[in-house]
MILUMZA-373822 format. One record per residue: residue number from 1; residue in one letter; x, y, z of N, C-alpha, C in turn. Coordinates in nm, 4 decimals. Each point is the difference from the previous one (the first is absolute). Layout:
BEGIN
[atom NUM,'A',[X,Y,Z],[X,Y,Z],[X,Y,Z]]
...
REM end
This chain:
BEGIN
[atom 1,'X',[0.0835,-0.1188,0.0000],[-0.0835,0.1188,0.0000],[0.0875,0.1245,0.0000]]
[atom 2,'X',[-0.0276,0.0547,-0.0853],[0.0981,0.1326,-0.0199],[-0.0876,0.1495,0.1695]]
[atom 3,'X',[0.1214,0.0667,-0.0390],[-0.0816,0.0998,0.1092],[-0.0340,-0.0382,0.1394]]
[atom 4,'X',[0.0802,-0.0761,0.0725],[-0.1049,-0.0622,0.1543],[0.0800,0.0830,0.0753]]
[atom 5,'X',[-0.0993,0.0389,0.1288],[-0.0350,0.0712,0.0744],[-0.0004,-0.0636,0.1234]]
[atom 6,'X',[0.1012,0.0433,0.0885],[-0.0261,-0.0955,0.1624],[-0.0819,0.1324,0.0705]]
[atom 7,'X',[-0.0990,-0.0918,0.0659],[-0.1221,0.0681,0.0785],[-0.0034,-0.0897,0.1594]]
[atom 8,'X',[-0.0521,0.0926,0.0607],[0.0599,-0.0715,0.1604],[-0.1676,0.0306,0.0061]]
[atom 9,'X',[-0.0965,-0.1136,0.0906],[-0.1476,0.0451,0.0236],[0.0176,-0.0908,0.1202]]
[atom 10,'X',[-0.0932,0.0108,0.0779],[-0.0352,-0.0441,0.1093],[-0.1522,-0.0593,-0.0090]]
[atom 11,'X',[0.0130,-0.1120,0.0317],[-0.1445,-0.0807,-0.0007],[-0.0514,-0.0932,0.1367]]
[atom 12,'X',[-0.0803,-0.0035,0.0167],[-0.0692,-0.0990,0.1502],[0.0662,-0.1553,-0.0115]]
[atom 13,'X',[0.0185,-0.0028,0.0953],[0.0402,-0.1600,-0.0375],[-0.0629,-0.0679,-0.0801]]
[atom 14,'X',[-0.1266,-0.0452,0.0377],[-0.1288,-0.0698,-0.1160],[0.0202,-0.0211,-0.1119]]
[atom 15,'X',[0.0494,0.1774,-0.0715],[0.0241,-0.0223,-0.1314],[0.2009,-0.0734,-0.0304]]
[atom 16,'X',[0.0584,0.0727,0.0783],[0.1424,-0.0479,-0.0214],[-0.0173,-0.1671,-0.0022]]
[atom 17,'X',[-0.0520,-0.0817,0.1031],[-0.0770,-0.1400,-0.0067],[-0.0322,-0.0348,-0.1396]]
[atom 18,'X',[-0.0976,0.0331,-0.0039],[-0.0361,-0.0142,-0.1130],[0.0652,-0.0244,-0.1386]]
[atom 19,'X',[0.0716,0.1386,-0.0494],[0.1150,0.0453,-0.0727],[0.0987,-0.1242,-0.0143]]
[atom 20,'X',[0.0699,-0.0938,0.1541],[0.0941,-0.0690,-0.0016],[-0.0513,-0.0852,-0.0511]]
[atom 21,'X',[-0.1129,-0.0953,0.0379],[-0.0922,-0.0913,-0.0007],[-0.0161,-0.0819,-0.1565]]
[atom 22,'X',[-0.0486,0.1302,-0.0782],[0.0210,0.0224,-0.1355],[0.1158,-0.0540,-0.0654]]
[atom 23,'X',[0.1293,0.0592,0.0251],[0.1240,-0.0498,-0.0120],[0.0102,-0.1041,0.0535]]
[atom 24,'X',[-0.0042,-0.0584,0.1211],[0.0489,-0.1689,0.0581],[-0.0557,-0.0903,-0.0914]]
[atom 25,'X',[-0.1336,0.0656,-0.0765],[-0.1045,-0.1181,-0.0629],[0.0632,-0.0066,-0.1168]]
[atom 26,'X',[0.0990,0.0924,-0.0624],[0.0158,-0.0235,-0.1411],[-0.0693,0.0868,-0.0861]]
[atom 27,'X',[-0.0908,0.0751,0.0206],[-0.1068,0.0553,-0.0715],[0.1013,0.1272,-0.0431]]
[atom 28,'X',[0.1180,0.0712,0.0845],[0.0392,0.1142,-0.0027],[0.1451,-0.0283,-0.0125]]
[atom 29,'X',[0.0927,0.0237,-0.1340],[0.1187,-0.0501,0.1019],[0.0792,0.1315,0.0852]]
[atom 30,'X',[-0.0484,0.1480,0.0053],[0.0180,0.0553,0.1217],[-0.0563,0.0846,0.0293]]
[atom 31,'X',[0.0064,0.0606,0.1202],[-0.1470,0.1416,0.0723],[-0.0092,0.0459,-0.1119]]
[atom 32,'X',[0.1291,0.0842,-0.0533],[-0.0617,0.0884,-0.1211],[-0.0594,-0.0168,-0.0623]]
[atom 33,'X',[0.0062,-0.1362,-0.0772],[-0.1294,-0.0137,-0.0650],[-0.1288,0.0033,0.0165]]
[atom 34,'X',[0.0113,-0.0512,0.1692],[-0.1636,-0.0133,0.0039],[-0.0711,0.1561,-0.0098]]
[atom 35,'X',[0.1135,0.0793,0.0868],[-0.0754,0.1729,0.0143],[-0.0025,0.0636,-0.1609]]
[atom 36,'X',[0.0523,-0.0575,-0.0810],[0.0010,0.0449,-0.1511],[-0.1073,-0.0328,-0.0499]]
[atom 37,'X',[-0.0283,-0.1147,0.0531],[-0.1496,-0.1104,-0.0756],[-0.1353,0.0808,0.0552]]
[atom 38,'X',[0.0390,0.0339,0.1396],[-0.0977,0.0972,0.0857],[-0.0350,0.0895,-0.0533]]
[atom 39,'X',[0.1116,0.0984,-0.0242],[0.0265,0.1412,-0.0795],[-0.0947,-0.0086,-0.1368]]
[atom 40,'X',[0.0689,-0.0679,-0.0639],[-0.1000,-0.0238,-0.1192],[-0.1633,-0.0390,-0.0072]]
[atom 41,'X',[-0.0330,-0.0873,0.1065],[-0.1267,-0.0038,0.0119],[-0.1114,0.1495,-0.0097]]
[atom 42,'X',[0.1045,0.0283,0.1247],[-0.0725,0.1644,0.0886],[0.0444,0.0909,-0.1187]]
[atom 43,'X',[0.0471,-0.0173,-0.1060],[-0.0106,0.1148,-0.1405],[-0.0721,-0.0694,-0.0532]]
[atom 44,'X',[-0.0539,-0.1102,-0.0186],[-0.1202,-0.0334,-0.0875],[-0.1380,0.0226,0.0855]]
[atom 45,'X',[-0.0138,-0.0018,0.0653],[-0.1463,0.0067,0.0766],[0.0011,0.1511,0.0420]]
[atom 46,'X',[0.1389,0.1000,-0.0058],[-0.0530,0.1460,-0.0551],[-0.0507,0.0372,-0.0854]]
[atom 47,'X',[0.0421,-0.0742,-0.1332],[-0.0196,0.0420,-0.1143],[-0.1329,-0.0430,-0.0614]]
[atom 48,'X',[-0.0569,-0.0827,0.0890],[-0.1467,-0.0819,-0.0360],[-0.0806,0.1172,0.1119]]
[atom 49,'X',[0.0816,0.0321,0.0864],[-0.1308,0.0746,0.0929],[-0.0104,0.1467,-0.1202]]
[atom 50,'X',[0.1353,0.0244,-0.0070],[-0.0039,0.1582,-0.1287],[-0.0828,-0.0441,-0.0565]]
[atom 51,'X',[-0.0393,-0.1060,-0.0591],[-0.0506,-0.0322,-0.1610],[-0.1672,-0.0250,0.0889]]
[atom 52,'X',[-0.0227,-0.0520,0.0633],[-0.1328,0.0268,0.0779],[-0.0891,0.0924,0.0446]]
[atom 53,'X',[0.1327,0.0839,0.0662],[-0.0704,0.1594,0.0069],[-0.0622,0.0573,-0.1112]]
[atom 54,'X',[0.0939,0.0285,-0.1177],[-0.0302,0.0040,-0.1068],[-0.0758,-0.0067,-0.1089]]
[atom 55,'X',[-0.0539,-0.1638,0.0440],[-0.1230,-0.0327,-0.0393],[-0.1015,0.0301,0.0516]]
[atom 56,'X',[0.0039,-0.0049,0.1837],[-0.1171,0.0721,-0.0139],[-0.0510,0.1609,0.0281]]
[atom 57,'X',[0.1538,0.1225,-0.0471],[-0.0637,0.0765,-0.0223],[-0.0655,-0.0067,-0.1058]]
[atom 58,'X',[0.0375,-0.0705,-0.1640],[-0.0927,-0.0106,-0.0964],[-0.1104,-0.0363,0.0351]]
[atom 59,'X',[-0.0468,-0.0487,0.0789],[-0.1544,0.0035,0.0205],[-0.0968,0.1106,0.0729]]
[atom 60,'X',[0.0741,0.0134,0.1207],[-0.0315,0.1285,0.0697],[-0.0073,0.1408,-0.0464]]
[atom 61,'X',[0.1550,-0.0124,-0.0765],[-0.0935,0.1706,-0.0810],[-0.0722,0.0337,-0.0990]]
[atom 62,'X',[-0.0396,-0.1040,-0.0698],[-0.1170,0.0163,-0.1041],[-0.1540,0.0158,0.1163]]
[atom 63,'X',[-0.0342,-0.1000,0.1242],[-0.0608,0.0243,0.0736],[-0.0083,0.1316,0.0587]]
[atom 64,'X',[0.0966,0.0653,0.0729],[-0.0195,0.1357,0.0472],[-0.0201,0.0919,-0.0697]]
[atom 65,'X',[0.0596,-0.0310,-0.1865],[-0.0453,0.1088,-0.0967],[-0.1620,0.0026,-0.0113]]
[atom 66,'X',[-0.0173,-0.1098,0.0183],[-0.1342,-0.0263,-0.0454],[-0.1125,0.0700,0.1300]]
[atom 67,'X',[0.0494,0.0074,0.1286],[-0.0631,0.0176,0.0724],[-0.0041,0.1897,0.0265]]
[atom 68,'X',[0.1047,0.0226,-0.0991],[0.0033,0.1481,-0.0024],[-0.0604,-0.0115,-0.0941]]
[atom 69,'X',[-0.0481,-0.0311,-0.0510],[-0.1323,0.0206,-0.1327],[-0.0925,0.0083,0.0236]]
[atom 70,'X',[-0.0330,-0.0676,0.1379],[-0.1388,0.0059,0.0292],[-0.0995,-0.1443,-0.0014]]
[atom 71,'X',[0.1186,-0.0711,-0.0543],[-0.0439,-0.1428,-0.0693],[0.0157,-0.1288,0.1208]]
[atom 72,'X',[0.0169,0.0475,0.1277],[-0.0567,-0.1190,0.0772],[-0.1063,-0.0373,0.0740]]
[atom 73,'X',[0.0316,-0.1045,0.0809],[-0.1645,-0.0023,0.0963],[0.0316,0.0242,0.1498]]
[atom 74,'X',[-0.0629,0.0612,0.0196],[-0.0127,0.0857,0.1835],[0.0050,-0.1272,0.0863]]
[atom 75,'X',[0.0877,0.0129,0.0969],[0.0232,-0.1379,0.0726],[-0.1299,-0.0019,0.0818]]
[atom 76,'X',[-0.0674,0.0284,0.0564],[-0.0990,-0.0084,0.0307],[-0.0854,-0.0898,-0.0711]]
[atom 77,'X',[-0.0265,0.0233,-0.1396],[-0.0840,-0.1125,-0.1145],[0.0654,-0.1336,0.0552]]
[atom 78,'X',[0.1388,-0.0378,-0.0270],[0.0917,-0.0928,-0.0047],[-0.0424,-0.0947,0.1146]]
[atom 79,'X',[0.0220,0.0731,0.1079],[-0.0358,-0.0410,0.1196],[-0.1295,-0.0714,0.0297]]
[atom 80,'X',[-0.1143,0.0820,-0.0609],[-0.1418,-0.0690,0.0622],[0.0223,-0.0768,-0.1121]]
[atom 81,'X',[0.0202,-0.0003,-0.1137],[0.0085,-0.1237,-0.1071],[0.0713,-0.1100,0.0770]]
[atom 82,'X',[0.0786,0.0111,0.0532],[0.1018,-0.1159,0.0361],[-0.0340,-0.0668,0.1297]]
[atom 83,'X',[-0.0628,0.0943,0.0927],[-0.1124,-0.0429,0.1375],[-0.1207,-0.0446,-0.0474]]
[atom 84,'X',[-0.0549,0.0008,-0.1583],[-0.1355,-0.0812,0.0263],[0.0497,-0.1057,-0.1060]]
[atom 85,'X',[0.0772,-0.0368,0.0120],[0.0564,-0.1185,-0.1133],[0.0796,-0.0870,0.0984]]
[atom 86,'X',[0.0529,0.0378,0.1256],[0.0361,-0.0959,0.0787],[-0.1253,0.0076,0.1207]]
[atom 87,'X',[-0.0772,0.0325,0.0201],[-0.1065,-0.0433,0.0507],[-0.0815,-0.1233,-0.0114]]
[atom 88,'X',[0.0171,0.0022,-0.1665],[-0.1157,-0.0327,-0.0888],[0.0623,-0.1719,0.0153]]
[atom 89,'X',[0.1383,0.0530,0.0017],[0.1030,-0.1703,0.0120],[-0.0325,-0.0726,0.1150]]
[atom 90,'X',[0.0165,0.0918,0.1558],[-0.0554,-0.0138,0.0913],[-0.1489,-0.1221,0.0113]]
[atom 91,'X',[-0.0739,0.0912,-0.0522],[-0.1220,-0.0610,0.0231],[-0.0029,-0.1207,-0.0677]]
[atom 92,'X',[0.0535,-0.0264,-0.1396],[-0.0205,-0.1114,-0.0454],[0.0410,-0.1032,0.0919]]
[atom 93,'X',[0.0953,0.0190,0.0637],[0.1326,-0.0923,0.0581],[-0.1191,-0.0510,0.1113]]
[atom 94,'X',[-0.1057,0.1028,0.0731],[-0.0273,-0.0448,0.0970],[-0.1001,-0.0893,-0.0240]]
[atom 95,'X',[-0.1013,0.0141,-0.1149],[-0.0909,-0.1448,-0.0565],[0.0749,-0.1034,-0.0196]]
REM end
């Protein structure tokens, strides 16, 4: 690996455990790797949360445009719609 970087971190035992554990089994042949394998995880599940957000501002701001238009329904409607439709479930359930 071109470019490496010694980094000093401090971790709970649990994980240092762990970390070795990895290595004794063979799975790692040393810490560094495993905190590299780590590292890399925790940049992919940023880059899926970025890409999530993302997605759902595409949904949300066509909604709030829309609601500055004038073009939604008053939560109030929403509400008694949604209280007499689980009522209605209610009652069946109880025959």
């Amino acid at each position: 690996m071109a470019n490496i970087e010694k980094l000093s971190i401090a971790l709970p035992h649990d994980m240092v455990e762990a970390i070795r554990d990895a290595v004794d089994q063979g799975e790692y042949a040393t810490t560094s790797e495993v905190v590299r394998d780590a590292l890399r995880d925790w940049g992919r599940k940023r880059r899926v949360d970025a890409l999530e957000i993302e997605e759902l501002r595409k949904l949300v701001l066509p909604a709030l445009a829309s609601l500055d238009r004038g073009e939604g329904v008053p939560a109030e409607h929403v509400f008694k719609r949604l209280e007499a439709k689980y009522a209605a479930m209610a009652k069946k359930k109880k025959r």
